[in-house]
N, C-alpha and C positions, 0 to 999 in steps of 0.2 A: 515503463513507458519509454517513449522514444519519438524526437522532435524527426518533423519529415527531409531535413538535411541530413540526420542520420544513414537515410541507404536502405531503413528497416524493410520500408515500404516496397521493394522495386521489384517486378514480379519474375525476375531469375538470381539466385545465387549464381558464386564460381562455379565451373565445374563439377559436379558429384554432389553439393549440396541442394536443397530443396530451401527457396525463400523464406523467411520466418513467418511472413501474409500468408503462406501455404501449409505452411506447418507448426506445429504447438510445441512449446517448450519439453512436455513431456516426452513427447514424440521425436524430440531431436536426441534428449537423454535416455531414452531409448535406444536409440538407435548405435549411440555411445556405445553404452553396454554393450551392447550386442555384438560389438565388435567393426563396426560400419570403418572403413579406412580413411574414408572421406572425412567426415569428421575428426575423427583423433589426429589425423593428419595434421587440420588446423586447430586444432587445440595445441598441440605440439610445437608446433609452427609459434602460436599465441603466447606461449611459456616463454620458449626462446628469444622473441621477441621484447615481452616484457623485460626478462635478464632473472626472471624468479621462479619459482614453483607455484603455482595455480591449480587449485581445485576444478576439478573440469565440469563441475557445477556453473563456477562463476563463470571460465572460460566460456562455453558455452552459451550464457548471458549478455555475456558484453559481446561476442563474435554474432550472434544472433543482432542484437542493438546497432550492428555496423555492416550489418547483411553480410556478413560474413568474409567480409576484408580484416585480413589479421592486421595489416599496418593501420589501421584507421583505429580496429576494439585497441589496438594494445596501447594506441596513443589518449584513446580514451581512460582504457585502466590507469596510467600515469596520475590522470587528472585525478581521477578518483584516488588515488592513494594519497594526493597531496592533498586534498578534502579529506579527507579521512584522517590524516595527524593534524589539519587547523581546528575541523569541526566534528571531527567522534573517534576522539580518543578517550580512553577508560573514563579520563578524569571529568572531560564533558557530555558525556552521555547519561546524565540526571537532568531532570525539571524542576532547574530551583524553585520557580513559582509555584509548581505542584508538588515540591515539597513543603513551603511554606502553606499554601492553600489550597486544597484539591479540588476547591472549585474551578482553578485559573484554566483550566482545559477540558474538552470534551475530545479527545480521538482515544480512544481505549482498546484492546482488545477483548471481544468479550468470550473466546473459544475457536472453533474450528467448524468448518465446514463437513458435508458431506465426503468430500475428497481430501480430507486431514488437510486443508489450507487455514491458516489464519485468519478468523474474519474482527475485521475495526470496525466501528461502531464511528460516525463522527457527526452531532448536531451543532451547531454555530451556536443559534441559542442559549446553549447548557454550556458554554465556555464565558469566566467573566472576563478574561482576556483576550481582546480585539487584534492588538497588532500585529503584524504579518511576521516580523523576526522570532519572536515569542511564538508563536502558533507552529513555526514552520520546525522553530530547534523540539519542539513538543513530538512534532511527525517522525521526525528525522528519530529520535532516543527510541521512538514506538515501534517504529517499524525495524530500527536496527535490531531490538528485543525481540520481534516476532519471531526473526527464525536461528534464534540460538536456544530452543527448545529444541530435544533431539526426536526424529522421527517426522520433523514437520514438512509439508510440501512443500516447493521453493516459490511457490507464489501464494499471494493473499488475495482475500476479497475485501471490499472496500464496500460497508453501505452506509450513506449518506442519508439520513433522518429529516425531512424540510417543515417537521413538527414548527412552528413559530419562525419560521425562514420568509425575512421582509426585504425590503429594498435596503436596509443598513447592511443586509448580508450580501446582498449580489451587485453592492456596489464595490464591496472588496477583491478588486481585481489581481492589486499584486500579491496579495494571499495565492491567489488561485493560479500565478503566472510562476510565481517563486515556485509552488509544489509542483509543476510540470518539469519544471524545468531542473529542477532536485531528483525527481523519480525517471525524468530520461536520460540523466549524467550517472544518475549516484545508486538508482536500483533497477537495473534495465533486466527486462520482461520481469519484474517483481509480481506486476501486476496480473492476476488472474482476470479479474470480476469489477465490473465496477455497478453497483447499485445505488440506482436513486431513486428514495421512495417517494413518488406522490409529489413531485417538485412541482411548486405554485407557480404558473403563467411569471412573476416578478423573476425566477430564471433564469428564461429566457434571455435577460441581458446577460446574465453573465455567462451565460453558456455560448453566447454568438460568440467571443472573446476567446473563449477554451477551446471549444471543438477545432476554429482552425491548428493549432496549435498540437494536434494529437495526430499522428500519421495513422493511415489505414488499422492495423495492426491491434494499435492500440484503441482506435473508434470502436473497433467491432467487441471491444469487451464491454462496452457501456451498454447497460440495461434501462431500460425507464422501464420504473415499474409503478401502473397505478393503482388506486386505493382498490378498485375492485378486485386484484392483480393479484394481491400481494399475500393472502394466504396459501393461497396454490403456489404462487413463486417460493416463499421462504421453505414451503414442506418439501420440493425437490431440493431447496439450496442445502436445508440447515437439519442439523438432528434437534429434537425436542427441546432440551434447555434453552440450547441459544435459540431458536426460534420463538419459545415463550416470553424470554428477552425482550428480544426484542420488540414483540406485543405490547409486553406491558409496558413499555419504555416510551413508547409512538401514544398512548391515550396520557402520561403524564404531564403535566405542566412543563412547557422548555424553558425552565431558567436555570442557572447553575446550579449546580450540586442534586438536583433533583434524576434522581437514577435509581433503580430497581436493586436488590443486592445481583452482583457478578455469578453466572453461573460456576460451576465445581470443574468447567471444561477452560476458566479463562485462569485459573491459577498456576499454573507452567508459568504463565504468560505476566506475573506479577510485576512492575517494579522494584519490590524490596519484598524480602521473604518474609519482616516481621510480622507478629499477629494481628497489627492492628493497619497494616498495608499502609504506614503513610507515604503522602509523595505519590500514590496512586490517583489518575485522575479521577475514579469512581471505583464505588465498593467500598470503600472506607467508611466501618458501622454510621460514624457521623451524617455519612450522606444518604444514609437509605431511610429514606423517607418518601412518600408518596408524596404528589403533589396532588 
């Protein structure tokens, strides 16, 4: 994501680039490949800048995130690397709560999309843990996990479950202000997709709150998807498992720990490789249970 101070939004790059609004991440790495001058130029540029070596993956993300001003992404990368040794380094990239108790969170990934993207899974309900700091280091460990799976696409899908979703949930603002603003510093163009299933009129307040807050770029990846919607949507999104998923997942009771077992496509994506997955926020035997 990416706040509309960013630049992401403006509807010309520098010279030789195409605006991020106009063109899609893959399409820019594409274009990478292929050789484009224009591009590798400011990647190059972007390296130099920083003072390091840079994957022209991420290059490409943060230059994109800052419409493609190499002094604005590189001053941004900065940030992100000093975030990066306070808040996810080796030693703090686990869920203490969700090692203690795998009910204390609901953001999981349960597999991959039709386009090999990672898809989360997140219902509020099925979380017994409320507070925004807790929920947010939960996001931040999950999504860093998503794409250190090798072969994966550099962006995710996000679908949002409003199964049991009341006014205690859409009155959580800085929840929802924290993760924007974590996802346009800290994962920029992460996001691919953003799904939301069936979201109740009660919403509506928190969504006035959020939308401003989303530059063009990133509005046009949000989906609402309603109940009539949603089998036809999930059958283009998702391959069979995770679509069953998330079926049966949507008719369960939304309280904690209450989740289907994890499909065979979301174990790449584990937090611990043991057999009995603890510390995982769902799929651990304990919690498969119907509601």
């Amino acid at each position: 994501m990416a706040t509309k101070e960013d630049g992401s939004a403006a509807g010309a790059g520098p010279v030789g680039l195409v605006a991020p609004s106009k063109e899609s991440l893959n399409e820019s790495l594409g274009k990478l490949s292929s050789g484009d001058d224009a591009i590798r130029t400011a990647v190059d540029s972007f390296a130099l800048e920083v003072g390091e070596a840079v994957d022209d993956e991420t290059a490409v993300r943060f230059l994109r995130a800052r419409g493609w001003d190499v002094s604005k992404a590189a001053t941004m990368y900065r940030k992100h690397l000093t975030f990066r040794k306070e808040r996810m380094d080796e030693h703090k990239m686990v869920c203490e709560p969700c090692v203690a108790d795998p009910k204390s969170h609901c953001f999981l990934i349960i597999g991959g999309c039709r386009k090999n993207r990672p898809v989360l899974y997140g219902n509020s309900p099925r979380a017994a843990m409320t507070d925004a700091p807790s929920q947010l280091h939960h996001v931040i460990c999950t999504l860093d996990r998503a794409f250190t799976v090798p072969d994966t696409a550099p962006q995710w899908v996000w679908c949002v479950d409003f199964n049991g979703f009341g006014l205690s949930h859409a009155v959580n603002v800085q929840l929802a202000k924290d993760c924007v603003s974590t996802f346009s510093n800290h994962f920029p163009e992460r996001l691919g997709l953003l799904v939301l299933l069936d979201p109740p009129t009660v919403f509506q307040a928190l969504w006035s709150v959020v939308s401003p807050l989303l530059d063009r770029n990133t509005a046009a990846k949000v989906r609402f998807v309603r109940a009539k919607e949603t089998d036809g949507f999930l059958d283009e999104l998702l391959p069979s498992a995770e679509k069953e998923w998330l079926q049966a997942v949507r008719v369960m009771r939304p309280v904690p720990g209450n989740l289907p077992p994890l499909p065979l496509s979301a174990k790449p994506f584990a937090m611990t490789p043991s057999a009995d997955n603890a510390g995982e926020p769902a799929g651990g035997e304990e919690l498969r249970r119907g509601g």
